[in-house]
C-alpha atoms as a printed R data frame, in Angstrom:
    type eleno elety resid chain resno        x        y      z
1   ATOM     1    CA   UNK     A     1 -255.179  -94.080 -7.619
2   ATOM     2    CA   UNK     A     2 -255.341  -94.027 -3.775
3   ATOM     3    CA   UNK     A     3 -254.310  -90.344 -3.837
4   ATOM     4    CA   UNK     A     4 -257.266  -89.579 -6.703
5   ATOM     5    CA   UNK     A     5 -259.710  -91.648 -4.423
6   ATOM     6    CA   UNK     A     6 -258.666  -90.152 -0.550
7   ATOM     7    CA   UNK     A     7 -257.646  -93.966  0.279
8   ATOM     8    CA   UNK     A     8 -255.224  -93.789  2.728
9   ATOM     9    CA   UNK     A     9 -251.592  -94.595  1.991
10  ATOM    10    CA   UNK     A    10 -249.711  -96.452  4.322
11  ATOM    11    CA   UNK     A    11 -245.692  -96.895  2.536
12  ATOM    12    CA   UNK     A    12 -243.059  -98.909  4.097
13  ATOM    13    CA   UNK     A    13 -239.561  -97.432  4.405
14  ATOM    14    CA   UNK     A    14 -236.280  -97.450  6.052
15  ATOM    15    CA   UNK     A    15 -234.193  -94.842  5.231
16  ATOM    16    CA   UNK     A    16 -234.553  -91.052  5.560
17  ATOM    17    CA   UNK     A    17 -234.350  -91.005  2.017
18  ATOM    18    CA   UNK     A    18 -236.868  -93.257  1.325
19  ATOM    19    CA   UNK     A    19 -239.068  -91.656  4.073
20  ATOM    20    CA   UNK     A    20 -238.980  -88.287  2.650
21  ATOM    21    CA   UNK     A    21 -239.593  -89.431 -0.845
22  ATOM    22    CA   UNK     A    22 -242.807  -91.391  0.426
23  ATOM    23    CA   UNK     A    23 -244.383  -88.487  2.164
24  ATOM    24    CA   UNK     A    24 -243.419  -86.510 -0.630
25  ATOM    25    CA   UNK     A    25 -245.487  -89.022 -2.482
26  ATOM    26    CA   UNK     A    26 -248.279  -88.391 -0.846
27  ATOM    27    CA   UNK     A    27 -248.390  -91.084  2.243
28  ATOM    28    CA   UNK     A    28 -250.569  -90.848  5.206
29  ATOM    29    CA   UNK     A    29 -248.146  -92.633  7.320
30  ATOM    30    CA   UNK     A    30 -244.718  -94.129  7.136
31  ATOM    31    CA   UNK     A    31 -244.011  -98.083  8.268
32  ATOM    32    CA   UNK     A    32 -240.640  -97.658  9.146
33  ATOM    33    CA   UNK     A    33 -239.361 -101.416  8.970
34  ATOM    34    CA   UNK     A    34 -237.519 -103.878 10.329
35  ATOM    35    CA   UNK     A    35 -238.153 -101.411 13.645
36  ATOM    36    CA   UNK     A    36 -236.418 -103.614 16.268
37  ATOM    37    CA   UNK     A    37 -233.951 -104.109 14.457
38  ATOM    38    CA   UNK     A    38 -233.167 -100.000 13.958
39  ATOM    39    CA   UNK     A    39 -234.136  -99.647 17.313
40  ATOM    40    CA   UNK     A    40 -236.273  -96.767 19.082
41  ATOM    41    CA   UNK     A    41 -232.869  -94.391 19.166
42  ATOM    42    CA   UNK     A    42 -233.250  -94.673 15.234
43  ATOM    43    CA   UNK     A    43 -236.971  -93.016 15.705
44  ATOM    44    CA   UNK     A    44 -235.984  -90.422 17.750
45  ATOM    45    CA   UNK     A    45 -233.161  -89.502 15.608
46  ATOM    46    CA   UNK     A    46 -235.723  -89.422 12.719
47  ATOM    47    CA   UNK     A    47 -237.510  -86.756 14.557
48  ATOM    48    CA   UNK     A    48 -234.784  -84.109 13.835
49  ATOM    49    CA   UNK     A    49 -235.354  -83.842  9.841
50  ATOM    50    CA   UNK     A    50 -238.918  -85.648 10.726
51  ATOM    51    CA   UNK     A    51 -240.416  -83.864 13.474
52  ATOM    52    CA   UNK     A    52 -244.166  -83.945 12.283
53  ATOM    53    CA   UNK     A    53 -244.192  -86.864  9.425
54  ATOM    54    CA   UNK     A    54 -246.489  -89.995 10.974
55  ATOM    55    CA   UNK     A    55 -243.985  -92.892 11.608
56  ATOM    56    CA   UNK     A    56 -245.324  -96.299 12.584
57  ATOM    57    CA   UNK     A    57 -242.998  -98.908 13.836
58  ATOM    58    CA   UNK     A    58 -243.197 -102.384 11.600
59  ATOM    59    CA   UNK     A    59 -241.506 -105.165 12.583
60  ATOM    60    CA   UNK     A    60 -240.115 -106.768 15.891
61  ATOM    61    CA   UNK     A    61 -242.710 -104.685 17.627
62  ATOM    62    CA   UNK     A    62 -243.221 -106.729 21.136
63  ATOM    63    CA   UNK     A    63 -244.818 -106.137 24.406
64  ATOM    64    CA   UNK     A    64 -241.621 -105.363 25.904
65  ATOM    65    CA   UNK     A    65 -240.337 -102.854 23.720
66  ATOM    66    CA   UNK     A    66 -243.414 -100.838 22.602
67  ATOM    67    CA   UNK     A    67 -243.759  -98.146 24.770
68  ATOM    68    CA   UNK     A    68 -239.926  -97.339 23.910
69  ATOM    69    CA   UNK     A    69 -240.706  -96.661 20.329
70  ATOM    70    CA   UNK     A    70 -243.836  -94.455 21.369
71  ATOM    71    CA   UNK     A    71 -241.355  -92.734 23.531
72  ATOM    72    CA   UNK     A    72 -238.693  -92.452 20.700
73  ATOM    73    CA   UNK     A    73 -241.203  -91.323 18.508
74  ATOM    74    CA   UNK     A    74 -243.069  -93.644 16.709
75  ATOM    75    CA   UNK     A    75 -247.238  -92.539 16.335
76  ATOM    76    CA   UNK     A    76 -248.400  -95.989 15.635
77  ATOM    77    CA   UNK     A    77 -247.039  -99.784 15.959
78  ATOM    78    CA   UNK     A    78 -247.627 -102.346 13.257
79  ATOM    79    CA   UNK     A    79 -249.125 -105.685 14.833
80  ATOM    80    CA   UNK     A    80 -247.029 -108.626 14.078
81  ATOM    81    CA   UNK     A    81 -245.971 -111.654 15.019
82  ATOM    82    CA   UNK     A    82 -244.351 -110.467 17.881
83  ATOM    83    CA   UNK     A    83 -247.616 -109.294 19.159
84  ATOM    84    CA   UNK     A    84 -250.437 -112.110 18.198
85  ATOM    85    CA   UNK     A    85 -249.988 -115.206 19.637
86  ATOM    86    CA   UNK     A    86 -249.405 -118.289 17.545
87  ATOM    87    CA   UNK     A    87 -251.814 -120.425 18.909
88  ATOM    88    CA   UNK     A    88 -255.541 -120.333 19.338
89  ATOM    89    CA   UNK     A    89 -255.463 -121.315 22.893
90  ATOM    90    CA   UNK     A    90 -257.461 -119.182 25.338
91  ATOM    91    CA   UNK     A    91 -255.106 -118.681 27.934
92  ATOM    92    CA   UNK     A    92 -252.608 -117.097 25.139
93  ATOM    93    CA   UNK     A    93 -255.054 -115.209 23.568
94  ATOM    94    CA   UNK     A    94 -256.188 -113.371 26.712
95  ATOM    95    CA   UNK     A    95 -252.842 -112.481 27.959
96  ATOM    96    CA   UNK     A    96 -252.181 -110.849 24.123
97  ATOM    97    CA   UNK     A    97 -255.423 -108.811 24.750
98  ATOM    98    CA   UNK     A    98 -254.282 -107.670 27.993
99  ATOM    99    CA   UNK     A    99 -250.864 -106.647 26.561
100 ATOM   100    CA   UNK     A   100 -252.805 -104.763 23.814
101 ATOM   101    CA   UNK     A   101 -255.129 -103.138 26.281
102 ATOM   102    CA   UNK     A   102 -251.617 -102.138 28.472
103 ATOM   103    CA   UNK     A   103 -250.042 -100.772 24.962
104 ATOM   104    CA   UNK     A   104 -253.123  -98.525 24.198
105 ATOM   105    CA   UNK     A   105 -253.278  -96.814 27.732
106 ATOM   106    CA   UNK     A   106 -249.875  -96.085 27.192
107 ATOM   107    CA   UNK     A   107 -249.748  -94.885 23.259
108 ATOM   108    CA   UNK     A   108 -252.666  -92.639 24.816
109 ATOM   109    CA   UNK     A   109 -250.145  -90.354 27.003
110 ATOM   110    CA   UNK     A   110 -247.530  -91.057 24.454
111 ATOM   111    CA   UNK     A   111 -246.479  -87.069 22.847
112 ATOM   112    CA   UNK     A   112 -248.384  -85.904 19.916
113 ATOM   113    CA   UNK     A   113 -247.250  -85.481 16.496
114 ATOM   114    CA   UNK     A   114 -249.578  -82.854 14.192
């Protein structure tokens, strides 16, 4: 249906098998999940058989380790938990927006993937 209608597909995987199978598929990008927990050397490793396949880090993602998965390869990070404060105070809310604006000036210089 999404394919038939140009909606973009975004598939979660975590394998190179299950990767492949979901570009194959037809998937816009791949959420490769739980990222911290595969760590960024598992994202540059996936750029051997991967090298142009849109990967976006799901999972764990925090403001300490996000540039290292744009580094390792990742083209996008999913915003989770890790990232969004759980509370509605001010104070927290402007240091996540800060942290967000530091992540985008980086995943701006980060390489490009076609």
């Amino acid at each position: 249906f999404a394919l038939k209608h140009d909606v973009p597909i975004c598939s979660g995987a975590m394998t190179p098998t299950e990767i492949f199978s979901a570009t194959n598929a037809g998937a816009n990008v791949i959420k490769v999940f739980p990222a911290a927990t595969l760590g960024p050397n598992y994202f540059r490793e996936l750029r051997g058989p991967f090298p142009t396949f849109p990967l976006m880090a799901t999972g764990g993602i925090s403001v300490e380790n996000a540039s290292s998965f744009f580094r390792a390869g990742a083209n996008f990070l999913g915003v989770g938990g890790a990232l969004i404060p759980k509370t509605g105070e001010p104070a927290a809310l402007e240091a996540c927006a800060k942290a967000a604006r530091r992540l985008l000036s980086f995943a701006e210089e980060r390489p490009k993937v076609d």
